[in-house]
TINULUM-700726 format. One record per residue (C-alpha): residue in one letter; x, y, z. Coordinates in steps of 0.02 Angstrom, whole numbers, plus 50000, padded with zeros to 5 digits. Layout:
aXYZ;...
END
This chain:
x500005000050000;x501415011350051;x502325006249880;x500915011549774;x500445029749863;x502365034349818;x502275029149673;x500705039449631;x501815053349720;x503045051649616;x501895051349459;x501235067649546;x502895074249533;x503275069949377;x502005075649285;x502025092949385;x503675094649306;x503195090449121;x501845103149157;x503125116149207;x504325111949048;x502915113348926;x502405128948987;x504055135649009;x504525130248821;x502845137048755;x503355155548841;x504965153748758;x504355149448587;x503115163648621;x504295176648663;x505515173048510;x504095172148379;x503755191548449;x505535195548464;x505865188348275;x504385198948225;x504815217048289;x506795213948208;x506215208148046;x505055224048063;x506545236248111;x507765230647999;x506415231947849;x505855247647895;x507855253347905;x508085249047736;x506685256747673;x507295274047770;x508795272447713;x508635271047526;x507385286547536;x508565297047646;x509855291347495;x508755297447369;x508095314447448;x510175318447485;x510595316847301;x509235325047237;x509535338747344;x511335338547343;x511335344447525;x511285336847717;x509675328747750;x509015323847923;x509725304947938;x508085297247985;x508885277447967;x509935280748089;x508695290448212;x507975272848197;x509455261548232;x509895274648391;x508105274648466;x508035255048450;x509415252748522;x509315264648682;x507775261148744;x508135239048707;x509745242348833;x508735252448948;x507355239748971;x508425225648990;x508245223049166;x506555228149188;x505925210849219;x506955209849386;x507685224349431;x506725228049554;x507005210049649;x508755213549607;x508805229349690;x508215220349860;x509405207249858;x510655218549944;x509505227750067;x510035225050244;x509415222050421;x509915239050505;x509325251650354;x508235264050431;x507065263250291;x505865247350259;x506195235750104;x505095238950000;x505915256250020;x507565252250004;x506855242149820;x505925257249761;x507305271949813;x508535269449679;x507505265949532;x506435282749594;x508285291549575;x508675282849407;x506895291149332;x507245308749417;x508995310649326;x508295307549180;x506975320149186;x508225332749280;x509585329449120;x507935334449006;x508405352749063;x510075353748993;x510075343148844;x509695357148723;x510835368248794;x512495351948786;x511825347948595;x512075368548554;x513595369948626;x514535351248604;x513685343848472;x512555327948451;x514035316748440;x514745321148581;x513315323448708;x512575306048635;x514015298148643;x514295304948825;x512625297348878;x513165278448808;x514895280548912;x513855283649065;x512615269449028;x514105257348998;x514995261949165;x513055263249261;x512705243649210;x514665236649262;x514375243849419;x512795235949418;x513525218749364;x514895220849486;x514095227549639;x514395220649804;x513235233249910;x511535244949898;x512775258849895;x513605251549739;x511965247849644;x510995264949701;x512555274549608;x512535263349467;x510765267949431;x511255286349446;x512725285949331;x511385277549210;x510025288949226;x511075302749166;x511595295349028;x509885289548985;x509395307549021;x510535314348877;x510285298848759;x508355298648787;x508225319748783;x509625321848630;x508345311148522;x506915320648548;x507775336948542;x508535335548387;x506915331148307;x506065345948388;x507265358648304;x506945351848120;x505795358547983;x503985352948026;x504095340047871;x505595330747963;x504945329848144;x503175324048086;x504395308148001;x505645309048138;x504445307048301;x503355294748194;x505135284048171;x505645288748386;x503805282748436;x503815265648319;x505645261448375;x505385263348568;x503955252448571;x505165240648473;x506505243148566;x505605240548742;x504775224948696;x506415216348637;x507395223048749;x506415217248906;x506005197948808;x508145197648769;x508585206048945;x507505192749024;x508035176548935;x509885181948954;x509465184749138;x508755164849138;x509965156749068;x511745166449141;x510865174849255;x510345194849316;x512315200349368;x512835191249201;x511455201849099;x512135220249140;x513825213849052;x512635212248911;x511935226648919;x513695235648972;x514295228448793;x512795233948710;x512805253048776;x514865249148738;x514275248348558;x513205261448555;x514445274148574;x515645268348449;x514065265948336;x513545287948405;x515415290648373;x515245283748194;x513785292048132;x513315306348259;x514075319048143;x512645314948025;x511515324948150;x511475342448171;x510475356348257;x509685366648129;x510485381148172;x509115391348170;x508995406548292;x508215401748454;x506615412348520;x507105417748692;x505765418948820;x505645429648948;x504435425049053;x505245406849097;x504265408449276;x502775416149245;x502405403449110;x502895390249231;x502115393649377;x500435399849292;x499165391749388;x498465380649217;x500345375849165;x500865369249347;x498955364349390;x498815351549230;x500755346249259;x500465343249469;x498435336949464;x498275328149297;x499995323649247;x501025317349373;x499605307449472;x499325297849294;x500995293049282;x501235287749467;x499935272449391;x501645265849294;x502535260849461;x501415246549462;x502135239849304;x504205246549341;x504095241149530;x502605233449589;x502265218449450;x504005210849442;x504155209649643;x502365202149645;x502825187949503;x504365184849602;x503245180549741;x502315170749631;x503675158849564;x503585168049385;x505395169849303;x505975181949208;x505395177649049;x503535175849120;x503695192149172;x504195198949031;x502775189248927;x501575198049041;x502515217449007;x502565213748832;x500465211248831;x500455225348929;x501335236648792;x500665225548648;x498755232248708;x499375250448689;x500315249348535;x498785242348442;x497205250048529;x498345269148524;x497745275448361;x495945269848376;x495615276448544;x496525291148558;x495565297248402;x493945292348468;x494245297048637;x494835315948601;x493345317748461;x491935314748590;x492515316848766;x493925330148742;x494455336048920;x493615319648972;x494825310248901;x495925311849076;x494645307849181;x494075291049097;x495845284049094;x496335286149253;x494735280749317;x495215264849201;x496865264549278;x496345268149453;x494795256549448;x496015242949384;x497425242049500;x495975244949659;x495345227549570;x496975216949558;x497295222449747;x495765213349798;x495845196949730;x497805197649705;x497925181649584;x498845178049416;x497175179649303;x496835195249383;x498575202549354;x498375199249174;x496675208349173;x497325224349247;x498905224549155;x497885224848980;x496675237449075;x498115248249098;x498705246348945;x497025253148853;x497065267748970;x498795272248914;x498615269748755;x497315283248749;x497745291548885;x499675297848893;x499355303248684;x497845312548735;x498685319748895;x499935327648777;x498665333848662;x497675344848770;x499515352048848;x499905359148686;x498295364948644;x498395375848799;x498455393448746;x499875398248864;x500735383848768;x500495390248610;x501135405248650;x502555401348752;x503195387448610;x502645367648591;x504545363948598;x505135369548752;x503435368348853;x503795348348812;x505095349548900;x504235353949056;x502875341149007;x504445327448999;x505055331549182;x503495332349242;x503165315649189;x504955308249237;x504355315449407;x503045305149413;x503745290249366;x505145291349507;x503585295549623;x503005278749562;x504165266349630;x504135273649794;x502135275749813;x501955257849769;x503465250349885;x502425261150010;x500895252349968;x501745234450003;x502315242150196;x500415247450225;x499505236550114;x499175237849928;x497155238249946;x497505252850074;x498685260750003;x497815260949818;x496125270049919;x497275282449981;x498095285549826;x496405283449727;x495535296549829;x497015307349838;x497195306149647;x495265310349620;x495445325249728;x496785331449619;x495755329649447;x494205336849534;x495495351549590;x495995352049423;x494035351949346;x493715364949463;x495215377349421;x494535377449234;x492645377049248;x492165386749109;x493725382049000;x493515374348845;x495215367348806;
END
């Protein structure tokens, strides 16, 4: 009798196992398919650019904007970048200790909330670096930084190690991620309609194969192993910046100065849409940067599950963006902020009830719709402000940009809050305080069309 129960326990076993394989080898298959797909689609769509930017510079028999490259650059930063976000956050707490004054799900959320708030702080002196040094230079800069961020990342023995790693790499992703967007800004209207079409397409390319190849890497050599990989990668960058960064080139045209810098930014419907609508929205995203890879952890998920589930996540947004944003801004207009963070809010207040794999996956495509109409339409209604207008679309973005790195560093810390207190607690607070702010917001421009 004994004999046959472990041998039924056994077959338990067993079969648990071939369960776990198959699935595991079904992810994988999964994952490449979607990997091979967005290269192929690159690489096509870098030909293409490159034989018309060939064609347009001999016709004209002058420099043209070097849009196949803009490609290859934006793919390529923001694949390195998301390399680790499967795991970085677990990774992060490995080396949180005993006697820190500040709780653990602190000490996981503080660095990655410094990482975000360089970048948005560099988005202030980009233009000014690209004037003066040049795009080769101040790109090239940002790779170096990058490179040197991840070593000390694959090499670090303490949180002090790591937390200045991810500061050294924030600045460089600050002047990488700025200097593209920049130097599209200050071309003829022609070349940044093309350019941010090519920056938009690539960075949702770039981020889905660069958390899928970050992920897989981190499986099979595992996550100290995967910042040499990424180390090499940003290492190749900048002799790939160095090699055709002289191709791009401010277009010298005379800058408009402004003189009223502080009145523009502190006008109570410029700071009032950035503090009440903006930031608040993007606080959401710390439940995808810091909040879902600790909770798969906890689940048993690896990295490439994970990544699976951030790749639906950005899949929903790429393909629902056009459609919704369109419909969306034609019939609700200003409404448009309110019904996707009520999506977003309404979501995450869900998942923290039931807490369970199937729910996860609901809220993450949830949060995808309500970003993929929401952060386009969020932008829209900025620039259609008439302070906007008349201050300049270019360098009111800029605001717009560290405004919405802020909230993203916000993120990671409300959310490793929310894990001390409680996440179904902490989301009410945060829900109500968030609702507040829009009705704050709703208030300020009652009788305001725009």
């Amino acid at each position: 009798m004994i004999g046959i129960i472990e041998i039924g326990m056994v077959s338990d076993t067993l079969s648990g196992m071939i369960d776990s394989m198959r699935t595991r080898i079904m992810v994988e298959i999964i994952l490449m398919v979607i990997i091979a797909v967005f290269l192929l689609n690159e690489g096509l769509a870098f030909m293409e650019d490159r034989r018309d930017w060939k064609r347009l510079s001999h016709k004209e028999r002058t420099h043209t904007f070097p849009i196949p490259y803009l490609r290859v650059v934006t793919f390529f930063v923001f694949a390195a970048y998301n390399m680790p976000t499967s795991f970085l956050p677990v990774y992060v707490e490995r080396f949180y200790r005993e006697d820190f004054p500040i709780t653990r799900e602190l000490a996981g959320s503080l660095p990655l909330t410094v990482n975000f708030a360089m970048i948005g702080v560099m988005s202030l002196f980009v233009s000014g670096l690209l004037r003066r040094f040049g795009f080769r230079l101040v790109m090239g800069a940002g790779a170096l930084c990058c490179a040197v961020g991840d070593l000390m990342m694959a090499y670090s023995g303490s949180y002090g190690m790591i937390l200045a790693g991810l500061i050294l790499g924030g600045m460089g992703c600050g002047l990488l991620m700025n200097g593209l967007s920049i130097i599209v800004a200050d071309q003829s209207d022609q070349v940044q309609s093309k350019g941010f079409s090519v920056i938009n397409g690539a960075i949702l390319s770039g981020m889905i194969s660069g958390t899928v190849i970050g992920a897989a890497i981190a499986e099979k050599l595992g996550e100290s192993k995967m910042f040499f990989c990424s180390a090499v990668i940003w290492g190749s960058m900048l002799f790939l910046l160095l090699a055709v960064g002289g191709l791009f080139h401010m277009s010298g045209k005379e800058r408009v100065r402004h003189t009223g810098r502080l009145s523009f930014v502190f006008s109570g419907q410029v700071l009032g849409y950035l503090l009440l609508i903006v930031v608040p929205y993007v606080i959401i995203n710390g439940f995808t940067s810091y909040f879902l890879p600790i909770f798969a952890d906890g689940q048993g998920l690896g990295e490439s599950q994970t990544s699976l589930l951030l790749v639906m996540n950005c899949l929903v947004g790429i393909f629902l963006s056009e459609a919704l944003t369109g419909l969306t801004m034609k019939h609700l207009g200003r409404g448009t902020l309110y019904l996707s963070s009520a999506v977003s809010l309404g979501a995450v207040l869900l998942f923290g009830y039931f807490q369970t794999l199937p729910m996860l996956a609901l809220t993450l495509f949830l949060l995808g719709a309500a970003k993929s109409f929401g952060a386009a339409g969020r932008e829209i209604l900025f620039c259609r402000q008439p302070k906007v207008a008349a201050y300049g679309e270019d360098e009111a973005m800029g605001y717009y940009n560290l405004a919405d790195n802020l909230g993203e560093s916000i993120g990671t810390m409300v959310f490793g809050g929310m894990l001390s207190v409680g996440l179904v607690t902490g989301m009410w607070i945060f829900a109500g305080i968030s609702a507040a702010a829009m009705g704050i917001y709703g208030w300020l421009q009652r009788g305001n069309t725009v």
